[in-house]
C-alpha positions in Angstrom: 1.8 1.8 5.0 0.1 3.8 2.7 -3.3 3.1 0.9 -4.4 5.8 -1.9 -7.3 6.3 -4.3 -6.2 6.9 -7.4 -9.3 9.3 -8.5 -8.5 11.4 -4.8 -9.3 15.0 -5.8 -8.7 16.0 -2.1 -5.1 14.5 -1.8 -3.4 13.7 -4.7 -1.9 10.0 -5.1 1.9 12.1 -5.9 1.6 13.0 -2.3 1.4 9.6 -0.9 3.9 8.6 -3.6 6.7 11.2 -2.4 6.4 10.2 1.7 6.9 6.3 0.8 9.8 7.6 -1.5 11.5 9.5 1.6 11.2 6.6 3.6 12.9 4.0 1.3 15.1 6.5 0.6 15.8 6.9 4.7 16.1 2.6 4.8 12.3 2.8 6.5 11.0 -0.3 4.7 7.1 1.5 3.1 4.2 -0.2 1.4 2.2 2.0 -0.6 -0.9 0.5 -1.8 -2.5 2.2 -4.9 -6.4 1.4 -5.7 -8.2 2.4 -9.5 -11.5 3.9 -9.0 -11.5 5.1 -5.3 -11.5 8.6 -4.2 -10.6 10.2 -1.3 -12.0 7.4 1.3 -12.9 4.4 0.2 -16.6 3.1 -1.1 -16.8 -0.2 -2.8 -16.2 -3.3 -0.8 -13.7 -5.1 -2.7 -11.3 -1.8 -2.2 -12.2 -2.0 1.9 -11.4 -5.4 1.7 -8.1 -4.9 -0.2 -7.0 -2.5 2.3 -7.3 -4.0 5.2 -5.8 -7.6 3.8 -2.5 -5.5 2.8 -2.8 -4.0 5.9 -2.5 -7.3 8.1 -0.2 -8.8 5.6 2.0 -6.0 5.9 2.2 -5.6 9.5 2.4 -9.6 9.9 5.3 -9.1 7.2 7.2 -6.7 9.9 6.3 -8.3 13.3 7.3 -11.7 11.8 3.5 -13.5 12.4 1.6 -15.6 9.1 -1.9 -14.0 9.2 -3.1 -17.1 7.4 -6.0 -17.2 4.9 -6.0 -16.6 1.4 -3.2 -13.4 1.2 -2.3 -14.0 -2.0 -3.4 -10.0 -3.5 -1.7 -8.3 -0.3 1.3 -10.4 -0.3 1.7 -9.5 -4.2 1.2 -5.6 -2.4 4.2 -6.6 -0.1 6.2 -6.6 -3.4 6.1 -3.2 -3.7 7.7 -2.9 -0.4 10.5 -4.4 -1.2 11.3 -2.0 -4.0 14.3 0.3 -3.5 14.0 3.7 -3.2 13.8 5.8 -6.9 11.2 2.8 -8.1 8.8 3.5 -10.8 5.3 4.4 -10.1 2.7 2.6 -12.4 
């Protein structure tokens, strides 16, 4: 699992972009979780909060276990995991 600022000066988002790519692309089922308006670590609470509701989704989503609660914006994340290898960046 990946989660990238989108403004990061210090590592660009292509970078994060390219390792979830070589995963999917190796059958290693990635999640890559792009956020508008963050840098390089994030500051606003709604982007902390993001992250780390992807971040139990997506592990719940791999060790089989319903984190419960309201999910609904990092289960739409999971989507993106899903996607075969050679997707489309937005």
């Amino acid at each position: 699992m990946f989660v990238h600022g989108l403004d990061d000066k210090v590592v660009p988002p292509d970078q994060s972009r390219r390792m979830v790519s070589a995963l999917r692309q190796n059958g290693v089922r990635a999640l890559l979780v792009e956020i508008e308006g963050e840098s390089h670590g994030f500051r606003k609470a709604t982007s902390l909060v993001r992250s780390l509701e992807a971040e139990l989704a997506f592990y719940g989503s791999i060790f089989g276990f319903d984190p419960g609660g309201d999910l609904s914006r990092a289960k739409a994340d999971l989507v993106d995991a899903e996607t075969p290898a050679g997707a489309t960046w937005r």
